[in-house]
C-alpha positions in Angstrom: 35.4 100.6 23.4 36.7 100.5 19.5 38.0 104.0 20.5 39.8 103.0 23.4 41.1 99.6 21.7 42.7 102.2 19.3 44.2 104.4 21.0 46.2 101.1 23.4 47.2 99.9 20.0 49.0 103.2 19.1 50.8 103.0 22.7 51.7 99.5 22.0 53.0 100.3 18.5 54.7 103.4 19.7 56.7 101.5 22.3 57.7 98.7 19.8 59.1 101.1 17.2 61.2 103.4 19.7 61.7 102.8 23.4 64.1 105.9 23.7 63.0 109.0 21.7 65.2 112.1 21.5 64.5 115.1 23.3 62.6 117.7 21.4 62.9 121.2 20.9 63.3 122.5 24.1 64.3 125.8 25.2 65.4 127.9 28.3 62.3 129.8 29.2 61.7 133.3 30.8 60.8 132.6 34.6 58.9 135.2 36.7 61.0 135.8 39.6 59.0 134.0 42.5 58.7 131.0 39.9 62.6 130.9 39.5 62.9 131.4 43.6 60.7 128.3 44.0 62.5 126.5 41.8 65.8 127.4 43.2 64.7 126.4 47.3 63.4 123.0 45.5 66.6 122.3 43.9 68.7 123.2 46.6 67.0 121.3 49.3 68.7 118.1 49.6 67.9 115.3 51.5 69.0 111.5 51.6 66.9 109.4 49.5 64.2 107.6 51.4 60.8 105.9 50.8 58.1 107.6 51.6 55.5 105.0 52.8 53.0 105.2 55.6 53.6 101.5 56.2 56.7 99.9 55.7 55.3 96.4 54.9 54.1 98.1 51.7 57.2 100.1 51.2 59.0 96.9 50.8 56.4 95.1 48.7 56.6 98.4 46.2 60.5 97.7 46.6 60.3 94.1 45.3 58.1 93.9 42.9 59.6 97.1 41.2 63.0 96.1 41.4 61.5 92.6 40.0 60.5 94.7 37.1 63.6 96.6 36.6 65.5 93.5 36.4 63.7 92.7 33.0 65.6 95.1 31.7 68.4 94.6 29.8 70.4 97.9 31.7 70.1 95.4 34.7 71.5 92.6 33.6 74.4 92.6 35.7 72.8 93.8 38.9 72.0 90.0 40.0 71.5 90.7 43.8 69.3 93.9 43.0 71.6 96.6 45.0 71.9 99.0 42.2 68.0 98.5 41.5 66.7 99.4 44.9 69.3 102.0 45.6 67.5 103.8 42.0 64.2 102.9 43.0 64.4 104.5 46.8 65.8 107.8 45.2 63.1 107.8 42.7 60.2 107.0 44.9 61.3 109.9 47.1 62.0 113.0 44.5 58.9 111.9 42.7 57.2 112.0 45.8 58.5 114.9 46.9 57.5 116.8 44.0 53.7 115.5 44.3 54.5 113.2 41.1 53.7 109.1 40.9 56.7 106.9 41.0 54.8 105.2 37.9 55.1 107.8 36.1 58.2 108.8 36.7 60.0 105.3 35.8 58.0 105.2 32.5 60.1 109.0 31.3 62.9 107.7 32.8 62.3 104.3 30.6 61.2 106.7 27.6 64.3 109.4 27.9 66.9 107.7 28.8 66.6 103.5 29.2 68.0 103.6 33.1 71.3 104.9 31.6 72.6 107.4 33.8 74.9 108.9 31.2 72.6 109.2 28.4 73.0 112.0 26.4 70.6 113.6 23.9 71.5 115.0 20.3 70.6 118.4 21.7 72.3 117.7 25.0 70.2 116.7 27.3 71.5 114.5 30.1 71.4 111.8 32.4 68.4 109.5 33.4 65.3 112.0 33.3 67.4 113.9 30.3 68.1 117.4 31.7 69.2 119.7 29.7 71.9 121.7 31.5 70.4 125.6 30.8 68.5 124.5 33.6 71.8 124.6 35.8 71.9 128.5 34.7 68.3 128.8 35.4 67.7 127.5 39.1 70.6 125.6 40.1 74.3 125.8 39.7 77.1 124.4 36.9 78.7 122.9 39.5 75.8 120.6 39.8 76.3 117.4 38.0 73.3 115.9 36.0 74.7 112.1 35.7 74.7 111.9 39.2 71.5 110.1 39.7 70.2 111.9 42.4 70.4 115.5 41.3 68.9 114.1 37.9 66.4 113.1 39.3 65.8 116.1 42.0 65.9 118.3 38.7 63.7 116.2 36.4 61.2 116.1 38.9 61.2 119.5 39.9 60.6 120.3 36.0 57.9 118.3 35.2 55.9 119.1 38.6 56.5 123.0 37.4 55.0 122.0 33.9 52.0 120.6 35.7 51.7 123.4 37.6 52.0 125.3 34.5 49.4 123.0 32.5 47.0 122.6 35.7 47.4 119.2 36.1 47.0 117.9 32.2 49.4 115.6 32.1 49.8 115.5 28.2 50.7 118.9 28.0 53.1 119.2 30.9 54.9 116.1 29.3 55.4 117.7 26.1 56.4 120.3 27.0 59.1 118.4 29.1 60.4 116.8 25.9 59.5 120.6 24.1 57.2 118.5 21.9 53.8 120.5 23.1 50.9 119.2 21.4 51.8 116.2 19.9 51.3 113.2 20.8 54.0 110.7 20.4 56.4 111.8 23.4 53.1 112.1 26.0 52.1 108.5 24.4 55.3 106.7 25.3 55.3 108.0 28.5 52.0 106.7 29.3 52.7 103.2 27.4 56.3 102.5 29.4 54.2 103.6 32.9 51.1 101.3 32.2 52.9 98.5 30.3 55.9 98.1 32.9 55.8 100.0 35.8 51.7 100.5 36.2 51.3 99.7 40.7 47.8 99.1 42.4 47.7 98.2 46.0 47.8 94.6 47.3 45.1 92.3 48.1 44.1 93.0 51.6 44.5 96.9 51.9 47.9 96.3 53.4 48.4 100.0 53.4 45.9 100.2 55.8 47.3 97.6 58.8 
């Protein structure tokens, strides 16, 4: 327990000293051909936004409460009737979904990398909400694409960090730093996982309402 105890403390104290940390040494990778095709198809497959809910009851409870959330935020201030909010929320619910990722997880990068700004841009260039840094246009997408537009951000960060995963074989701390080309330390992996639990962390409603 003393262990444990510790290790929330550092998550808390991370997140107090820097909500936004800058993007780390990352580089444009060699990609095996079939890699880079996969990549390419996921980019290129676009859809309109949706949630992607068995039960839409639940869909909009999710919908609420996170928008409830978001609204804490200073970046919201000015969103008073929530449009903006659900509008990001439905497009991030659906890439992350789409890329077999949890929304959670995915609002507590986007909290770490960029604070909800959509034109955020790193010290070593990286961009937009999930901080993209644009040799992946070169790699599996196209220069045309534009990375502050929230919803190719978002298709791109996604498809990244499910390719990490993939990569790392599901250990989450790995595929993270490597995402913010920190691998093997643990400050970037730790912010992540402090923003996700601290503000964004979900668990089903009373009832199983996913289930009626």
């Amino acid at each position: 327990m003393k262990a444990v105890a510790r290790y929330l403390l550092v998550f808390a104290c991370a997140l107090a000293v820097s909500p936004l940390v800058q993007a780390g040494a990352q580089r444009e990778e060699t990609l095996a051909d079939n890699v880079r095709t996969a990549l390419q198809r996921s980019i290129a497959d676009r859809m309109e936004p949706k949630l992607v809910f068995d039960n839409p009851a639940l869909a909009e409870q999710w919908v609420a409460e996170m928008t409830v959330r978001l609204g804490r935020l200073p970046r919201f201030k000015d969103d008073t009737d929530g449009f903006v909010r659900r509008r990001l929320l439905t497009a991030i619910h659906y890439e992350a979904t789409r890329a077999g990722l949890d929304p959670q997880l995915v609002l507590g990068l986007i909290h770490v990398e960029s604070g909800f700004n959509r034109y955020a841009i790193s010290v070593v260039g990286a961009r937009g909400l999930m901080q993209v840094m644009p040799f992946w246009q070169r790699s599996i997408g196209s220069p045309e694409q534009n990375l502050f537009d929230v919803n190719t951000n978002l298709r791109y960060g996604c498809t990244i960090l499910r390719h990490y995963l993939d990569i790392e074989k599901g250990d989450l701390f790995r595929a993270l730093g490597r995402y913010n080309g920190s691998l093997g330390k643990a400050e970037y992996p730790n912010l992540v996982y402090a923003a996700w639990k601290r503000h964004f962390d979900w668990s089903p409603p009373p009832g199983n309402l996913a289930q009626r």
